[in-house]
Every structure is written in C-alpha cells, then in structure tokens.
C-alpha positions, -999 to +999 in steps of 0.1 A: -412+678-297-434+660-275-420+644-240-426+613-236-421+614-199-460+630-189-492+641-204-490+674-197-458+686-220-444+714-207-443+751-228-411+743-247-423+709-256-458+712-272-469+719-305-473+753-307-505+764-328-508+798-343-537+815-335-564+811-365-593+834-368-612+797-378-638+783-349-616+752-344-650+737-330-664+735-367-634+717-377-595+716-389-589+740-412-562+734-446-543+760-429-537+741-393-534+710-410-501+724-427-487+739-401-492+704-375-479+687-405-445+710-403-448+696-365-452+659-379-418+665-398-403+678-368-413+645-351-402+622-378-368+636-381-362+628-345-379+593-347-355+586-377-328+600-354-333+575-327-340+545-351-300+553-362-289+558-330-280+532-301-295+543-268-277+543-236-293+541-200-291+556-168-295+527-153-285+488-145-311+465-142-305+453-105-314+485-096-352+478-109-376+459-083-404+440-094-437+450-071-467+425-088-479+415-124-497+434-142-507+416-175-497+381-188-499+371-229-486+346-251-449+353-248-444+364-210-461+390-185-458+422-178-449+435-141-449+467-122-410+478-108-400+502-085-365+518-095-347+517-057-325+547-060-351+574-073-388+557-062-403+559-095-424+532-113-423+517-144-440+487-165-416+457-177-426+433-203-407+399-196-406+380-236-394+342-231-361+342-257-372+301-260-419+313-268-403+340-293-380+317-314-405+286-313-431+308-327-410+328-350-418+361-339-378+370-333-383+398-360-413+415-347-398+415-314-367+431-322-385+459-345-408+462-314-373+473-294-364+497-322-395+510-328-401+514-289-368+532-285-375+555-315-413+570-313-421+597-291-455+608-291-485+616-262-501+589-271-476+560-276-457+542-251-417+546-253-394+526-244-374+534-211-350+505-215-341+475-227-322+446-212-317+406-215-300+378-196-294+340-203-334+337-208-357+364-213-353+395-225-369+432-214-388+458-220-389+487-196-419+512-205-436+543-185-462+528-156-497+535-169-516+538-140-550+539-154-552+502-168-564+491-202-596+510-219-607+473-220-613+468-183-633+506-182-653+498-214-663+460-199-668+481-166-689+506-185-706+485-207-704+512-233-686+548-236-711+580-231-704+594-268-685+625-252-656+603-239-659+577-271-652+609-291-625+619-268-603+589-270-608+588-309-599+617-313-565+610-294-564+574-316-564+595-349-537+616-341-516+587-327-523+569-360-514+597-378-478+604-364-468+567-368-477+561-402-464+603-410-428+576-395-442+554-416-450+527-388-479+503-393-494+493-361-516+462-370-527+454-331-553+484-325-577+472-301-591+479-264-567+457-248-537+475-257-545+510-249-540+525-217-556+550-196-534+573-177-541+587-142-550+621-163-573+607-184-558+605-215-551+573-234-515+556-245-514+528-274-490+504-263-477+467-275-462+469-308-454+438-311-468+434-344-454+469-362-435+475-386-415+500-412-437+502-443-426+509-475-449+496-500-469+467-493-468+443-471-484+402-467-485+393-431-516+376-417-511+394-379-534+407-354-571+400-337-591+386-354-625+405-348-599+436-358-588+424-390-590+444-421-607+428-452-576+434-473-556+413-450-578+384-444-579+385-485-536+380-486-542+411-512-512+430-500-519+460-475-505+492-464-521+518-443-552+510-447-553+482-422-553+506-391-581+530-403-599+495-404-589+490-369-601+522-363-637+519-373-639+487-353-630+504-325-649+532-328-679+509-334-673+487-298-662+521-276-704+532-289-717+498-287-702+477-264-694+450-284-674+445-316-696+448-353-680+415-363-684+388-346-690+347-348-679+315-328-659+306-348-630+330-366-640+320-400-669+328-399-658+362-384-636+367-411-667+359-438-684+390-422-658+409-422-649+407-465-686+411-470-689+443-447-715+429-427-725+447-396-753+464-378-755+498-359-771+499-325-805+520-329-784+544-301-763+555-333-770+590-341-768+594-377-732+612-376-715+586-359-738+562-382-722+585-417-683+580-399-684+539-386-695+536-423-676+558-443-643+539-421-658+504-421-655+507-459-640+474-477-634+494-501-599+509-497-602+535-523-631+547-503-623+544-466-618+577-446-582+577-436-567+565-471-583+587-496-565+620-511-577+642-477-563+619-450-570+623-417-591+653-428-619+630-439-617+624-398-606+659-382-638+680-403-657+652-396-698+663-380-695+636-355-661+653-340-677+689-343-665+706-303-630+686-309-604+711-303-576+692-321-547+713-310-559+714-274-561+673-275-524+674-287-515+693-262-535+670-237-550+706-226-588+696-233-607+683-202-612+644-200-645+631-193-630+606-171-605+600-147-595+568-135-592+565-099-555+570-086-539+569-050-503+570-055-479+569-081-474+527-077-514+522-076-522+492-098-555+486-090-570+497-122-551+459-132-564+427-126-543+400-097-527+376-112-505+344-102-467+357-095-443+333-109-402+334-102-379+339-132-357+316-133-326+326-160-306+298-173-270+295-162-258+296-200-272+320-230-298+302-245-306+315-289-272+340-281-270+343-321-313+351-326-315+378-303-273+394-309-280+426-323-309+429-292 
C-alpha cells in the first residue's frame, strides 16, 4: 500500500511494477493495467478495512497548537497547528456543529470523517484525526505546504502543457482509486487541490463524497464544474468526475474555465448544450481529449466507456507519461513551490484570526453522536 504520511513512499510501500518489454512512453499497456488493477484491490481491501474499523489516536487535542489560518469557507476555516511534543505540522479544518445542521449538510460531513479516515492514496488527503467539543467539530489532515493549484494557476495565468499534463496525470489516477472504493468525489476543482513542497498535488475537501452504489440525485458542487447529467436531475454515477475532469483540464491549458456566464443559469444552459471554445494555443491532441471528456454524452465520455481510464492512460496527448513512475511520485515535477521550513505557509493567503469560543453545554449532542 501507499503511505499516506509523504510523497515519496518508501520501497516496501509503492506499487511495485514488473518490468515490461512495452516503451511505457507510447502508452499503458492491457498487461500493466491488470497488474495496477491487482494493486487497486490491494488498496480497496484496506480502505474497506478502515471504513469498518474505529480509529484510535496518538494523541489529545490539547497537545495541538494553532499557528494562523489558512483557508476560510462556508462552514468554518481551516488553520495550521503545531503538535508541541513532536514539532510537526498539520492542517485542521474547524466545521461549526450550529452552519452544518442549519444547512443540512450533517450527512456529508460525517461520510467526509469516514471517508477521510478510510482512503489512503498519494494523491488524497487522509485524515490524521478527528475530534469535537461543545461547538465545533475537527478535522486534523497532513500540512500541505505548497497551497492550492488555484493560487499557482491565477499566479501563472496558465500551466506550460508539461506541468498541465503532469498534474492530470496524477488527477486520473486519484480518480481512479476512489471510484475502484467506489467513492464519488463531486467537488473537483483548482481550489481544493494542493501542491506539496515536492511538487506533486493532493485532492483534498470531500465534503461532498460519497459511497456509490447505483445512482445517485444530489444537486452538489461548483457550479462552472457541474456535469450536464447533474444539472438535468437525470440520476448520475461516475460520470460526474470525468466531467470534472475535462473542466479542469480545459482551465489548467487556458486559464479560465470553458463554461462560463454571470449568472449560474446561464452557466448551466452552456453547460447541457456543450458549448465551449478551445484557445487557438490548443494543439490538436489536447483539442481530441478536452472533447472526447467534455462529452454530454455519457455513453461517449472518456472515463465511462468499456476501456476506462484507458481511453486517458493511451491517450497521444499523455504520450512521455510514465504512469508507474507518477505512482510512485518518482517522475520529476516541473514545478516546485517555494518551501523554507516544514511550518512555511506562505504559499496561503492572510486572513483575519478569529478566537473559538466553545459553548459551555453540547450544543446538536444527538446530530453529530456517532462523530
């Protein structure tokens, strides 16, 4: 299995490819496909582990101080501790018990926690530990040094295609291990994937996942991300992140989302009709894959059809993409962030501090019981 404590898993820990007479640069051949997938059961039998089991930590919560705030969203923020004993960092996310039950989002937050606690991949974040008090409840999460791909791409204006190629490449394969644990994300987007001080990207907030079996109906996510199927309340599966995936693969190359308008209706009116238009800076590979994933037609869409993520791994566009060596987070990155120490934040933006302020009684005790 992977770790999910570094980048860089050590010997015992990585997938470990045979050695195939195929130039991997041309391609994933059938027969590496079935062997990673033997690697991909290996993985889900471990995630399913977890989901059973209750996790117990090394740790009590006073011995976590908060250093500055990171990131703040609809339900709470996210701040940067130090734990005092050892001197390592890690991310909280602080959810307001009162924002989650008044917007009914009790459910997703508690398959968030489970979900967190179970996946362990080099892409993903993993959950640390967890802890509540009267209030608020916590996540505790690996410190991502390198800040959101959304801060580099606005910084960048654009990806040079070498490092747009690089981090879809790592997307794919983090797609393909949580539906393989059959986890739909539903939140893929810039903001909530993070660059590590190596250079390699982890997809964090899943705050809108869940277990699929089936179908499912929720209206969730971004709007400029939203797949056609959802917008349509046809009933969706899978398909929903490939979707994601094309839009982000479209604004890493361009700069800018293909669907766009003032006004989310509108957005969503482009979106069912397919409308878009690829930058003149398109080659005509990565032209043949934004269209073949942008497809509102799901029987039709890279991702969902009989070859899977094969449609994407023998892709032209990724032709030089050694897929075992991105795994393995052995393949060079095209760019590292810049890193001081292991508490740097200043790949994230200041914000305001505020002071928590727990209640003296347990405030929605019975909502949030089996957290």
């Amino acid at each position: 299995m992977f770790s999910n404590k570094s980048y860089s898993p050590s010997k015992d820990m990585s997938y470990k490819a045979r050695d195939n007479s195929a130039d991997v640069h041309d391609g994933y051949t059938e027969q590496q496909q079935q062997q990673y997938l033997k690697h991909l059961r290996q993985l889900k039998n471990e995630f399913e582990q977890r989901w059973r089991s209750k996790p117990t930590f090394s740790i009590t919560f006073d011995e976590l101080d908060r250093v500055r705030t990171l990131g703040t969203g609809a339900f709470g923020r996210v701040v940067l501790l130090r734990h005092t004993k050892s001197g390592k960092f890690y991310a909280e996310k602080i959810l307001e018990k009162e924002k989650i039950v008044k917007l009914k989002q009790v459910d997703h937050t508690l398959f968030e926690k489970r979900i967190l606690e179970a996946i362990r991949f080099p892409f993903t974040v993993s959950m640390e530990f967890s802890f509540k008090d009267n209030s608020y409840i916590y996540f505790v999460m690996p410190f991502v040094s390198g800040g959101e791909m959304f801060t580099h791409l606005r910084k960048m204006v654009k990806f040079e295609e070498p490092l747009a190629k690089f981090y879809a490449s790592q997307v794919i394969l983090a797609l393909e291990y949580l539906h393989f644990c059959n986890i739909v994300y539903r939140d893929l987007k810039p903001e909530n994937i993070l660059i590590d001080k190596t250079g390699y990207l982890k997809i964090t907030d899943f705050g809108f996942s869940k277990i699929l079996q089936g179908r499912t109906w929720t209206l969730c996510g971004t709007p400029e991300y939203l797949a056609p199927e959802l917008i349509l309340s046809k009933g969706y599966g899978f398909s929903v992140d490939w979707w994601s995936f094309g839009v982000l693969l479209y604004e890493m190359n361009a700069g800018y989302p293909p669907f766009y308008a003032n006004e989310p209706m509108k957005t969503y009116e482009k979106i069912v009709a397919g409308k878009y238009r690829c930058p003149s800076s398109f080659n005509p590979d990565l032209r043949d894959l934004v269209r073949n994933t942008l497809q509102v037609d799901i029987t039709k869409r890279f991702g969902v059809m009989k070859d899977g993520v094969m449609d994407f791994k023998n892709h032209k566009w990724f032709r030089g993409i050694e897929w075992d060596a991105i795994v393995n987070c052995r393949y060079p990155a095209p760019f590292i962030p810049k890193y001081k120490s292991p508490g740097d934040a200043t790949n994230f933006e200041r914000y305001e501090e505020e002071t928590l302020q727990p209640a003296s009684y347990c405030r929605f005790e019975s909502e949030f019981v089996d957290f």
